[in-house]
N, C-alpha and C positions, 0 to 999 in steps of 0.2 A: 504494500500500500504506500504512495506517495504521500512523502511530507509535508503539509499544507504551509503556507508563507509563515503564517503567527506562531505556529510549532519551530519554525527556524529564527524568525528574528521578533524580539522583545520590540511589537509597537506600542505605539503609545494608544488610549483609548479614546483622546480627549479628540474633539471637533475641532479642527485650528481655523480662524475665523481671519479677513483682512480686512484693515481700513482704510482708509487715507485721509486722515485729520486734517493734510494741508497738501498745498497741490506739491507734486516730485514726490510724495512721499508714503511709501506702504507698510503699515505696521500691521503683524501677526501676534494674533493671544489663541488662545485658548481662554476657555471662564476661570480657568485658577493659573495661569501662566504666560507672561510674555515671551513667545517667541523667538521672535527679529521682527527685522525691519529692511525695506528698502528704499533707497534714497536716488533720485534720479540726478545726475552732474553735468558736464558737456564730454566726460569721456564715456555715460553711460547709465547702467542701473548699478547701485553699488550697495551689495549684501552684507548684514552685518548679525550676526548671531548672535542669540542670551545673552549675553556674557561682555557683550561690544565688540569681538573681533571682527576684522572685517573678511568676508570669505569669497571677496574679489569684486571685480567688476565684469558687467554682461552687457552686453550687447541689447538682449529683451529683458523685460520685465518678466516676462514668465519665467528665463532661465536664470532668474537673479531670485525668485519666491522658489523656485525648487532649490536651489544652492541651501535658501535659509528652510525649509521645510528638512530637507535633507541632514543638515548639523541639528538640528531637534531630534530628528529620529534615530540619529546614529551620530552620536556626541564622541568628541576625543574620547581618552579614556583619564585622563585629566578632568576632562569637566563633567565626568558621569558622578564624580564623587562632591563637585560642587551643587551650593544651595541655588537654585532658579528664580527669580526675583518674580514677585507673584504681582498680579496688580488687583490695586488699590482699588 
């Protein structure tokens, strides 16, 4: 019997939600946690994960929300052990 996706990798349960508070700008939560965020520049869309790293810059917006979807769901192993800043 084949192993199903959630039997191999630890996801997360939470709905991750985006908004854009002000224009260039897209932030992801969850209802008990902040994300990331995307920031639009003139070099691009530019990803930035929990934590503030920034996890590059993209060409599209959609490839800049997978980048920060992506560090959520499959964190360094450094920041698996850190606390995630929850929102207010």
């Amino acid at each position: 019997m084949a192993e199903q996706l959630a039997d191999i990798v630890d996801l997360p349960t939470e709905y991750v939600s985006w908004h854009s508070p002000a224009a260039a700008l897209w932030v992801a939560s969850t209802p008990t946690a902040y994300v990331g965020m995307v920031d639009r520049n003139h070099d691009g869309f530019v990803a930035t994960d929990c934590t503030g790293r920034e996890l590059g810059v993209y060409s599209t917006l959609e490839s800049a929300r997978v980048a920060v979807y992506g560090a959520w769901v499959a964190p360094t192993p450094a920041e698996q052990h850190a606390d995630h800043a929850l929102i207010a």
